[in-house]
Backbone as JSON Lines, residues from 0, in Angstrom:
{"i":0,"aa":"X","n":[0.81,-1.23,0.0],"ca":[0.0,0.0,0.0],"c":[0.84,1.29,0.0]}
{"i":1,"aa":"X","n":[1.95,1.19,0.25],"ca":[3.23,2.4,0.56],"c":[3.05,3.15,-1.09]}
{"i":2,"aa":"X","n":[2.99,2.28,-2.06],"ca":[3.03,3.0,-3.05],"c":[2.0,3.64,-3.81]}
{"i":3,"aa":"X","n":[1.09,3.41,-3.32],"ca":[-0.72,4.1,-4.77],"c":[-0.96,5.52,-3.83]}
{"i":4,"aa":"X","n":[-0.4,5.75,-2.44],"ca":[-1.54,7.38,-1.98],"c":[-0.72,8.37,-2.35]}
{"i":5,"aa":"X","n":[0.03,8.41,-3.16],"ca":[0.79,9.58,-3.99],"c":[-0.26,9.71,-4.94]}
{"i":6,"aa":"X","n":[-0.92,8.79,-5.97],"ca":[-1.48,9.34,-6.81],"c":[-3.1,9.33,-6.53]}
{"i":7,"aa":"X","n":[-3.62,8.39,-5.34],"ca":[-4.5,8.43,-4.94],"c":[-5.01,9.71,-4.5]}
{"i":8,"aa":"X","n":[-3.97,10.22,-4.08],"ca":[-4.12,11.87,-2.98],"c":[-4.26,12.69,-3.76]}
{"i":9,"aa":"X","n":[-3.09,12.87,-5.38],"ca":[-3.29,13.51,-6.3],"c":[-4.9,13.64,-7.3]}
{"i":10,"aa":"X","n":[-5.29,12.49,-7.17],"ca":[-6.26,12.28,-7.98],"c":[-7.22,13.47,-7.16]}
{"i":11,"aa":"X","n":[-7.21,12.75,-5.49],"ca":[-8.28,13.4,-4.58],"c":[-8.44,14.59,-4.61]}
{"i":12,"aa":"X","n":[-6.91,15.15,-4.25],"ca":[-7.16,16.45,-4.51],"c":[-7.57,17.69,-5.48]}
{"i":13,"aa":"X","n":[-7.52,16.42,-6.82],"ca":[-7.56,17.32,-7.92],"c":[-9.55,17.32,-8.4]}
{"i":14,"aa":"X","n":[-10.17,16.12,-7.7],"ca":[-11.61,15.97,-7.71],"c":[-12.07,17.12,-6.81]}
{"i":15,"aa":"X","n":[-11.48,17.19,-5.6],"ca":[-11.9,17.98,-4.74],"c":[-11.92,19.72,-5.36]}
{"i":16,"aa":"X","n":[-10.45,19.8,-5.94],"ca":[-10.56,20.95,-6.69],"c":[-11.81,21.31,-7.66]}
{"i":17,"aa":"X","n":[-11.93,20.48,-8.41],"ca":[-13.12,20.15,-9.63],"c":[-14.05,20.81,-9.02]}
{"i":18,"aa":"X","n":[-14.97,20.01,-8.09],"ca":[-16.36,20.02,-7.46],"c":[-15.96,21.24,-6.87]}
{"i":19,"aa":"X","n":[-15.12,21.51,-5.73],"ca":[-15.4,22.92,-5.17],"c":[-15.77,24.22,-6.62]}
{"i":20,"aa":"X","n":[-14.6,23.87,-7.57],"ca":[-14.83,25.05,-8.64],"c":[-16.31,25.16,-8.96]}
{"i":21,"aa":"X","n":[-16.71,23.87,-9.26],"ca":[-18.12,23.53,-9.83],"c":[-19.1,23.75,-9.17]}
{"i":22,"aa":"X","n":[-18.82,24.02,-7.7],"ca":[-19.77,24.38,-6.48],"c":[-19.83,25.99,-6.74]}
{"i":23,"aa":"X","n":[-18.76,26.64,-6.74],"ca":[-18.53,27.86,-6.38],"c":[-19.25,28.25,-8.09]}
{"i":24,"aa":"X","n":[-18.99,27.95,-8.79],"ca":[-19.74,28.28,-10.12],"c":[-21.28,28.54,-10.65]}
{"i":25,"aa":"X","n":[-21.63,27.29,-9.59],"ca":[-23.23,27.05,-9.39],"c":[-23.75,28.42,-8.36]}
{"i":26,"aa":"X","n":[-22.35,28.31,-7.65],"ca":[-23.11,29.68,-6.22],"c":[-23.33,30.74,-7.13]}
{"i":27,"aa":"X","n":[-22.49,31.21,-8.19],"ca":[-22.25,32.66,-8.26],"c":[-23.25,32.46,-9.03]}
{"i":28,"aa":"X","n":[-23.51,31.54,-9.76],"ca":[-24.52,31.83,-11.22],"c":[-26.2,31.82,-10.23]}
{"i":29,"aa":"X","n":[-26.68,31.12,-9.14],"ca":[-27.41,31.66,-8.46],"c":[-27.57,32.83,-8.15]}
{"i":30,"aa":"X","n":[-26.76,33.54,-7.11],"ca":[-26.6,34.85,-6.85],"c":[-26.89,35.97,-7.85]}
{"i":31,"aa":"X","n":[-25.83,35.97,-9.12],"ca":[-26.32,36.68,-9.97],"c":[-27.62,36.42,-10.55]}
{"i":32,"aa":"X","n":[-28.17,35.49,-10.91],"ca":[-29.55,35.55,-10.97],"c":[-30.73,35.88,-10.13]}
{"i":33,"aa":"X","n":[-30.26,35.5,-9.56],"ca":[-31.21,36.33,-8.28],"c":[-30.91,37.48,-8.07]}
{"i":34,"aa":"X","n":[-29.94,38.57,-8.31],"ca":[-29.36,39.85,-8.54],"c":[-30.19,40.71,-9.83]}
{"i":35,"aa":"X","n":[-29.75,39.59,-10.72],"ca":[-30.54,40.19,-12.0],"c":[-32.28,40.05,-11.74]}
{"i":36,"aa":"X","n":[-32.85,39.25,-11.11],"ca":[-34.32,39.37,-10.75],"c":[-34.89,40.35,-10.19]}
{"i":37,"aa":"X","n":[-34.2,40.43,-8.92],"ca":[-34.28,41.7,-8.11],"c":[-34.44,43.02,-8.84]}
{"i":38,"aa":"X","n":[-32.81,43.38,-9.45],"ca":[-33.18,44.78,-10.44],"c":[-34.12,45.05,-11.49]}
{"i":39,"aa":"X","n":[-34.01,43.56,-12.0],"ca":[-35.68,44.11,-13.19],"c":[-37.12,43.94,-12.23]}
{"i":40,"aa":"X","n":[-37.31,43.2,-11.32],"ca":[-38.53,43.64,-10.3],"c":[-38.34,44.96,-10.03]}
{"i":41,"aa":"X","n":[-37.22,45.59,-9.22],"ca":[-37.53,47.07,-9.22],"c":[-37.51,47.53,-10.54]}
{"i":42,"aa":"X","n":[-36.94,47.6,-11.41],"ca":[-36.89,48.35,-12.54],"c":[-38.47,48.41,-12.82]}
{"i":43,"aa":"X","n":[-39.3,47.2,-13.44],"ca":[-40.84,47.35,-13.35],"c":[-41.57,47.86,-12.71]}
């Protein structure tokens, strides 16, 4: 087992990277939509 959690860890960390990006992507594109709702409700 001494030898696979070099790339095991690599892999992990690089999924973990993925999904957080993919999380944080999903947040903002919420936010701004709900940003952009807001101003055209007031705007109307």
């Amino acid at each position: 087992m001494p030898a696979s959690p070099a790339p095991s860890s690599s892999f992990l960390a690089r999924l973990g990277w993925f999904v957080g990006l993919w999380a944080g992507g999903v947040v903002t594109l919420a936010i701004v939509a709900t940003l952009l709702r807001i101003i055209i409700f007031h705007q109307w």
